[in-house]
N, C-alpha and C positions, 0 to 999 in steps of 0.2 A: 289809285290815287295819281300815279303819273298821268294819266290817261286827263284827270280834271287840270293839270298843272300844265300840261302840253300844248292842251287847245284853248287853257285860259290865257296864254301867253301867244294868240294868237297865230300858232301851228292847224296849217290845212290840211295836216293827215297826221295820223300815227299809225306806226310800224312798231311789233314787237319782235325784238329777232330771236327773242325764247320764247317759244311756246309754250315749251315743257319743258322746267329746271329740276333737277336733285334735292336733296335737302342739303343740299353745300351751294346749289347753284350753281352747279357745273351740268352737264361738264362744258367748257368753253376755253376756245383760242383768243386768249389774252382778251382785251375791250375790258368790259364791264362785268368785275366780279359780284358784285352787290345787286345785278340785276334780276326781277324776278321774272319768272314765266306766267303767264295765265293759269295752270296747274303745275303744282309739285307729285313729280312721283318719286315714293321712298327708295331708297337702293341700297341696300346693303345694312339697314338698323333696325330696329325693332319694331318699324310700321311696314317693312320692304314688300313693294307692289301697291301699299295703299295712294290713294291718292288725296291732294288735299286741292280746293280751289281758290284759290288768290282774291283780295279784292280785286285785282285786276280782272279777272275774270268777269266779276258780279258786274264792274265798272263796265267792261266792253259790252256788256249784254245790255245794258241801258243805253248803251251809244247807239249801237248800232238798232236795239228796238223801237227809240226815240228820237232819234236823232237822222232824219230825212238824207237820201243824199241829193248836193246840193243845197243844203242847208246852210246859213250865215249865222256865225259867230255873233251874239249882243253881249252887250255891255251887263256886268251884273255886279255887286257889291263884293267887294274883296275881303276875305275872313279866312284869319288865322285858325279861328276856330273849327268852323264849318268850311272845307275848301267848295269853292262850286265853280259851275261853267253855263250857258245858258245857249241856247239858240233861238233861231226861227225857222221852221221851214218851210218850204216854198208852196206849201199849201196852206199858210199864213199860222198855225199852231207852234205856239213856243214850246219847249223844252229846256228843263233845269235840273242838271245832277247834283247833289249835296256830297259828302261825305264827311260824316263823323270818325275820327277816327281816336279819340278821348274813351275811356271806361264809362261815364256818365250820359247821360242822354243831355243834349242842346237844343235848343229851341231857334229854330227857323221859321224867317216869315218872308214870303214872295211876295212882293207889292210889284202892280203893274195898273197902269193908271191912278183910279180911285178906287182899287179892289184892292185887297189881301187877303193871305190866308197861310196861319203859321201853325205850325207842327212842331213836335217832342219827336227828334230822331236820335234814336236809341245810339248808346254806343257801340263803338267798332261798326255802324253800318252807311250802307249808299242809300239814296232813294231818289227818283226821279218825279220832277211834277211836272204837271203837263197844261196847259191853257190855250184856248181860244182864244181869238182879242172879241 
């Protein structure tokens, strides 16, 4: 989710500097207790060694799968509900990441010109669309 909020606010890069947190979120030198990593690995409790993967994770794989480099940030509708970010890239194909992050599934709809096209994204999930102009 950071990852939608970072470059919806107009950020030309993101940096995570966990990769990989604890289930406490450690370990780290002071900064940012509350931060997550791309995966958690268990240490010391009753899942210790497993691993789990972050939205963040799901969220960096669409970025980076979808999302061109050199690609330009667009303008997209702001929602509380459905956080999103959209792009262009420079082979003219937009890209749009949603994420749900409610128990209920929410209905999205991508309007670009005189097309649309809306979807039921489930809760707790990301999903990425993608268009031609």
């Amino acid at each position: 989710m950071n990852i939608i909020d970072y470059t919806r606010n107009w950020a030309k890069s993101v940096t995570k500097w966990s990769l990989a947190v604890d289930q406490n979120r450690g370990p780290h030198n002071g900064g940012c207790g509350t931060c997550d990593g791309l995966i958690t690995v268990h240490n010391g409790d009753g899942r210790h060694g497993q691993v789990d993967y972050t939205i963040e994770y799901y969220t960096m794989g669409h970025l980076t799968k979808f999302v061109q480099p050199g690609a330009a940030r667009i303008a997209s509708t702001a929602s509380s509900d459905v956080p999103n970010v959209a792009w262009r890239n420079t082979d003219g194909t937009k890209a749009l990441i949603a994420y749900n992050d409610s128990a209920s599934a929410k209905t999205v709809t991508v309007n670009w010109g005189g097309q649309h096209a809306t979807y039921s994204l489930p809760g707790k999930t990301s999903a990425t669309f993608t268009w031609k102009s």
